[in-house]
C-alpha positions in Angstrom: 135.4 98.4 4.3 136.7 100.6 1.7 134.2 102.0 -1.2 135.0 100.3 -4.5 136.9 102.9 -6.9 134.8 104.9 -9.0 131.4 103.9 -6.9 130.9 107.7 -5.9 131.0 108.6 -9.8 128.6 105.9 -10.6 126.3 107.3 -7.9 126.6 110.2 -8.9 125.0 109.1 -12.2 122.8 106.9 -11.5 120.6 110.0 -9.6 121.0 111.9 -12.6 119.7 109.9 -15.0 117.2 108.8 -12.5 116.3 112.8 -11.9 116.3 113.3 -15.6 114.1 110.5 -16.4 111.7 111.9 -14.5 111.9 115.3 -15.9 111.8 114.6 -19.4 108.4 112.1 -18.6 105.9 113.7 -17.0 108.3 116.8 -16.4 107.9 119.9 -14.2 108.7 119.0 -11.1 109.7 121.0 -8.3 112.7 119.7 -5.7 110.0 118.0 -3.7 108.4 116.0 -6.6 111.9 114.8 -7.1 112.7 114.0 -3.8 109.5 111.9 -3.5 110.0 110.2 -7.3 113.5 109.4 -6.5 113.9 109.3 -2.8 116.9 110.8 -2.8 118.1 113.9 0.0 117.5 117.2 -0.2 121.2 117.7 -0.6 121.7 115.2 -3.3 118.6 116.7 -5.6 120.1 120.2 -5.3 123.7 118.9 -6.4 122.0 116.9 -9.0 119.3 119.2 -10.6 122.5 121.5 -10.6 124.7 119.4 -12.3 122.0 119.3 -14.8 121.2 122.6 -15.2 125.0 123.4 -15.8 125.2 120.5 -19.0 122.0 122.5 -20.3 119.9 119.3 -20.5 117.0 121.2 -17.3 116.1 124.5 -16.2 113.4 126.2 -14.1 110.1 127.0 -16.0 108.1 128.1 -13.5 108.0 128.9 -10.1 105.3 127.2 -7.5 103.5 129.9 -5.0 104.4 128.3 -1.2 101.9 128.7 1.1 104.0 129.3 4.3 106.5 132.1 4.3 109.5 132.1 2.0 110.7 132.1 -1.6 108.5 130.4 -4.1 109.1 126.8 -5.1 110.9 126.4 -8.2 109.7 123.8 -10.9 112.4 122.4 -13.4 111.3 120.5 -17.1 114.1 119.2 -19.2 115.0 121.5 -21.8 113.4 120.8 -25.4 116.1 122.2 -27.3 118.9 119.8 -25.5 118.3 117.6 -28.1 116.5 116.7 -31.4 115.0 113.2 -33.1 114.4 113.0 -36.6 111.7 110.8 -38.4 111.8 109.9 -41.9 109.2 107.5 -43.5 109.8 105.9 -47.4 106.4 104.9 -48.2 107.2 104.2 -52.0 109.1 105.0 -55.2 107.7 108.1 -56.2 104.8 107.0 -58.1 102.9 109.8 -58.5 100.0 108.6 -56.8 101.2 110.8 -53.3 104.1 111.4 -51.7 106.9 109.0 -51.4 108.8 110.8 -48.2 107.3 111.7 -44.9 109.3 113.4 -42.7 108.9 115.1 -39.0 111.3 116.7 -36.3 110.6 116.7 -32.8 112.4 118.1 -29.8 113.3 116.4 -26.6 109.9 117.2 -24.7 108.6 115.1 -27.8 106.7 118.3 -29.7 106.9 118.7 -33.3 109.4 121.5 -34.4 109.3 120.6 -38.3 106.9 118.2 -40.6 106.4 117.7 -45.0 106.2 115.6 -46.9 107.6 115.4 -50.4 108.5 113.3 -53.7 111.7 111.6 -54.1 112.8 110.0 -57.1 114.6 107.2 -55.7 115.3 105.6 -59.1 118.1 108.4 -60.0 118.6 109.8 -56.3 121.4 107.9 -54.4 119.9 107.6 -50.9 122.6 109.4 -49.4 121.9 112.4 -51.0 117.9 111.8 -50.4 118.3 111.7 -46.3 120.3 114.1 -46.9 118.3 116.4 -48.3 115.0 115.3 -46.2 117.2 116.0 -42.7 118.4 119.9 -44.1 114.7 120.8 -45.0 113.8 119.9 -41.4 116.1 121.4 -39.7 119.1 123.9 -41.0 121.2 123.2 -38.2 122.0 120.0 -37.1 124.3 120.1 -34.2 120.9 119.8 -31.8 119.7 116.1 -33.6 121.1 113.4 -31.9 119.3 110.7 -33.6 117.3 109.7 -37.0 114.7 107.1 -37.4 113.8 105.3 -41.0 110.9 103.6 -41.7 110.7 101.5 -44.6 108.2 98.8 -46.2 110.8 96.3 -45.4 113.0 93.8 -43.2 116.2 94.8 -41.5 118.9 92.5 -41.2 120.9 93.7 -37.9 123.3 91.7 -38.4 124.3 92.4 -41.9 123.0 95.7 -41.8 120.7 95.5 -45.2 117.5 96.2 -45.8 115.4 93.3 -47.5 112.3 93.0 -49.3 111.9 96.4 -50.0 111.4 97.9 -53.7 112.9 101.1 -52.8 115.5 101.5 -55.4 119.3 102.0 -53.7 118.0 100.5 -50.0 118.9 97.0 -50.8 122.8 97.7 -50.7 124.8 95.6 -48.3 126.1 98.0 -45.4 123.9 100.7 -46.4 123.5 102.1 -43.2 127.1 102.1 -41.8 127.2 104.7 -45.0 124.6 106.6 -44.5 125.8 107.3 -40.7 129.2 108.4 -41.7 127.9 110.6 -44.7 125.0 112.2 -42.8 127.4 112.0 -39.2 124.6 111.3 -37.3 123.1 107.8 -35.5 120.3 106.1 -37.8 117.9 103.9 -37.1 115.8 101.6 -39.8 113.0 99.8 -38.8 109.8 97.9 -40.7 107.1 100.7 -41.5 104.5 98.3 -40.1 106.6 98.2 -36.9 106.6 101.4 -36.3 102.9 101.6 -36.8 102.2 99.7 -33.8 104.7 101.7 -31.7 102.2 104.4 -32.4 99.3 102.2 -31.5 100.8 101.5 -28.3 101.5 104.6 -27.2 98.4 106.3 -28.7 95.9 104.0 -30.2 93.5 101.4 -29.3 96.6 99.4 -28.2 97.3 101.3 -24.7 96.2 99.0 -22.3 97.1 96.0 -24.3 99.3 93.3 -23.0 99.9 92.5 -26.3 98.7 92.6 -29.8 98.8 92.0 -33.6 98.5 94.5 -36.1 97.6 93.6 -39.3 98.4 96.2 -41.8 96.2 96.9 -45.1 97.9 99.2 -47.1 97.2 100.9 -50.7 100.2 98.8 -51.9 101.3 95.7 -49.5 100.4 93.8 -46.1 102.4 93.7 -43.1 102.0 92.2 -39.6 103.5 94.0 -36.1 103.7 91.5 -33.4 103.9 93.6 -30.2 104.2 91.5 -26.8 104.0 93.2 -23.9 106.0 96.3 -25.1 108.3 93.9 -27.3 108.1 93.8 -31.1 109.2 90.8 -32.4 111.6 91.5 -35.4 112.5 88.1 -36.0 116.3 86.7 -36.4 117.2 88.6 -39.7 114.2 91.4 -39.1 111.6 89.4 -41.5 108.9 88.8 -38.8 105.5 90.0 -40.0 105.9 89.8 -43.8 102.9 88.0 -44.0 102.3 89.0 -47.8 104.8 86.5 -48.5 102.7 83.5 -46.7 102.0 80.8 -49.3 98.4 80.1 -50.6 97.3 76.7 -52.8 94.6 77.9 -55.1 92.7 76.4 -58.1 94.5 78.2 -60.5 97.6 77.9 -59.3 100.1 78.6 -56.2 99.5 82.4 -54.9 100.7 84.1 -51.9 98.2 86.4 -49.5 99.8 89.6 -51.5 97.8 88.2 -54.2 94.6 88.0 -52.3 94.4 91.0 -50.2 97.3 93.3 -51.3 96.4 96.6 -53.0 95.9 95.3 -56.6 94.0 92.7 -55.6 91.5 94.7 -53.2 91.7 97.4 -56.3 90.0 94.2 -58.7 87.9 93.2 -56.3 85.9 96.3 -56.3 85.9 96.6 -59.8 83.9 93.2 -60.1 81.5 94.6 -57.7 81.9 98.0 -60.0 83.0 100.2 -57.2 84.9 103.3 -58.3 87.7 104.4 -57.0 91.0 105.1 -57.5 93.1 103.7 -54.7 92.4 100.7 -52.7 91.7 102.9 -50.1 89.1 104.8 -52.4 87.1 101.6 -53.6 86.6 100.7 -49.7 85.6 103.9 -49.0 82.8 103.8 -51.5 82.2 100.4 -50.7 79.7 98.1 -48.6 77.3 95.0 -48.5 78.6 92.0 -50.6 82.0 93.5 -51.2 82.8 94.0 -47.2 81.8 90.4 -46.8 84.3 88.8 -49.7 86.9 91.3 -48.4 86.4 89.9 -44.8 86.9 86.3 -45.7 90.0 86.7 -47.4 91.1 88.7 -44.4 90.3 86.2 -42.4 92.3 83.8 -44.3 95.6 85.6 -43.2 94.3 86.8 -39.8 93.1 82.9 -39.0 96.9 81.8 -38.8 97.9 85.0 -37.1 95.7 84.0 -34.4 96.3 80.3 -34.5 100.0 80.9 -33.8 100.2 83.9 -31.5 96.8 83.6 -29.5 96.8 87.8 -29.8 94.2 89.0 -26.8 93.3 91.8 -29.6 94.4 91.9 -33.1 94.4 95.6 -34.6 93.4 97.0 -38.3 95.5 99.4 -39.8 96.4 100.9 -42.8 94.7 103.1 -45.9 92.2 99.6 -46.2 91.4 99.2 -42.7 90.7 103.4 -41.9 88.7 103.9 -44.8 86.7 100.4 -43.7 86.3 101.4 -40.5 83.8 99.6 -38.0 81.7 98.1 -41.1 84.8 96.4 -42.3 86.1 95.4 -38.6 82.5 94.0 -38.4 82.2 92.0 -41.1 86.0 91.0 -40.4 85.0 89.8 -37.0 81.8 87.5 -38.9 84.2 86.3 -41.3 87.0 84.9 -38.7 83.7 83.0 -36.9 83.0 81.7 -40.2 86.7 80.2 -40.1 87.4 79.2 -37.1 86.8 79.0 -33.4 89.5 81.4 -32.2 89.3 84.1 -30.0 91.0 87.8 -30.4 89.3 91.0 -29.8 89.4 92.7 -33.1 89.5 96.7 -33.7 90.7 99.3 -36.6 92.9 101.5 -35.6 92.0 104.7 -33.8 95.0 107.1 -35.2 93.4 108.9 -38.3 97.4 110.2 -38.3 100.5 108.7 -40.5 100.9 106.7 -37.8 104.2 105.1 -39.4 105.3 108.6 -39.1 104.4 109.0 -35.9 105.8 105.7 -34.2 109.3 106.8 -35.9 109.4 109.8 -33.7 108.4 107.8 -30.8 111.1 105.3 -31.4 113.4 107.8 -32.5 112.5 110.4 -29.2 112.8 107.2 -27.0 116.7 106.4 -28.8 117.4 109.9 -27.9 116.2 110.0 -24.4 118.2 106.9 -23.7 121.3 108.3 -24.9 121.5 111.3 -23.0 120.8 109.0 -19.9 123.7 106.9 -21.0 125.7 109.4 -21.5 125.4 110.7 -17.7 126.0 107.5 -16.6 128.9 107.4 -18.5 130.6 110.9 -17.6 
């Protein structure tokens, strides 16, 4: 039977891509290591780890000593300067209570070539200009980045490409992102900030071994919810899953939402009745304890209680300024207040990255984007 047109070429490509999947994660490998990963021929790993030598995207690093006679075994890594991702977190409007921008540049064997963080007045910046400005400052020369990822306190809308319920001045433009692609001329990414928190925790937090998890994030300014299932975020149909600040609450002096309860001003008031200092929600629960942990905790739990009534999480995850500067006396009385309010069942934990872990889960998404692509793009040659 004759070989289907074009089945060679598609071969051809699937090995590489397969070959350089393996050398980007976990990398340095010699011809053997490939051959056993891939279980391809001797013959085919030398054409391939030559084809991708000659594209620039591998090269030998270092050579293994052999044991019998002959020349030493050479070991091949992808090369890190192949390709670039670019992470750029909006945390707020330029306050002046810390920086509004984050930003960090990382090369294709995921180490961190550039990082700052600085103050953008997004009021009288057009957010063109902003990125623009943000991407030069990491990195003069942009013909190596391949890919950008934004993080915003936010939902996005695939479908219409918008960003909603954001107050970032300029990010709620219909078709913003089309825009920024062709004015910066390079592939962007937007994602919820909280999202991209628990990428992080996946990859490096308490979250590893997870099957699945919720994180609940309590920030210096507003509440957010990641719903991670086995590896999957759940974005929702318009991108609005996890903006739990919104959920409704019936008080007795009126109709309030959780924002209202737990948000930033409201933790900010609550430790002024129990006259804790501080200047930043963070700050007040840092210098906090006792009574004040315990009233925190149930309205916590008030949120967290229908988290865990719908989703059944097997462990629901703290994050945030709140949560860190809580820590285990706050995940403690957290974990007394949800057996206060219910009979449910989810190990609960704060978060162990004492990083910007919005930050980092943008280079991880934005890394993972990038290694994709130049897969693709084999496949596709």
């Amino acid at each position: 039977m004759a070989r289907p047109a074009g089945s060679s070429k598609l071969l051809r490509a699937m090995n590489e891509s397969a070959a350089l999947a393996h050398l980007i994660d976990p990398g340095r490998l010699t011809r053997a290591d490939l051959r056993r990963l891939t279980a391809l021929s001797t013959p085919t790993i030398s054409e391939v780890l030559r084809r991708l030598t000659d594209a620039g995207l591998v090269g030998v690093v270092a050579h293994q000593p052999r044991r019998r006679p002959g020349p030493n075994a050479e070991i091949y890594a992808a090369n890190p300067d192949a390709a670039y991702a670019a992470a750029v977190s909006i945390r707020d409007v330029g306050s002046g209570d810390g920086p509004s921008v984050s930003a960090a540049l990382c090369d294709l064997a995921g180490e961190t070539r550039a990082r700052f963080e600085c103050d953008v007045d997004f009021r009288n910046t057009d957010p063109g200009t902003a990125l623009a400005g943000v991407l030069k400052r990491l990195q003069g020369d942009q013909e190596r980045l391949r890919y950008v990822q934004l993080g915003i306190s936010g939902s996005y809308d695939r479908r219409t490409e918008t960003i909603g319920h954001t107050e970032v001045p300029g990010f709620q433009k219909p078709g913003l992102l089309p825009e920024l692609i062709k004015e910066l001329g390079v592939p962007i990414g937007v994602d919820n900030d909280v999202n991209l928190a628990a990428i992080a925790e996946r990859r490096h937090g308490v979250a590893r071994n997870s099957d699945g998890f919720a994180l609940l994030w309590l920030g210096d300014e507003g509440l957010g919810l990641a719903i991670d299932i086995g590896g999957t975020l759940l974005r929702g149909a318009r991108g609005g899953a996890g903006e739990i600040g919104y959920m409704p609450l019936v008080a007795a002096d009126g109709r309030r939402d959780l924002q209202d309860l737990v948000g930033g001003p409201a933790v900010l008031a609550l430790g002024h009745e129990h006259g804790i200092s501080g200047r930043t929600p963070g700050e007040v629960v840092s210098n906090a304890g006792g009574a004040f942990f315990t009233e925190l905790a149930d309205r916590v739990a008030v949120g967290l209680a229908a988290v865990i009534a719908v989703l059944d999480p097997s462990l629901v995850v703290l994050a945030g300024q709140v949560a860190q500067a809580g820590g285990r006396p706050l995940r403690d009385a957290v974990d007394q207040a949800m057996l206060r309010a219910a009979p449910l069942e989810s190990a609960i934990e704060v978060t162990s990255i004492d990083d910007d872990a919005v930050l980092l889960g943008a280079l991880d998404a934005g890394l993972g984007t990038v290694r994709e692509a130049l897969i693709s793009d084999i496949r596709d040659s």
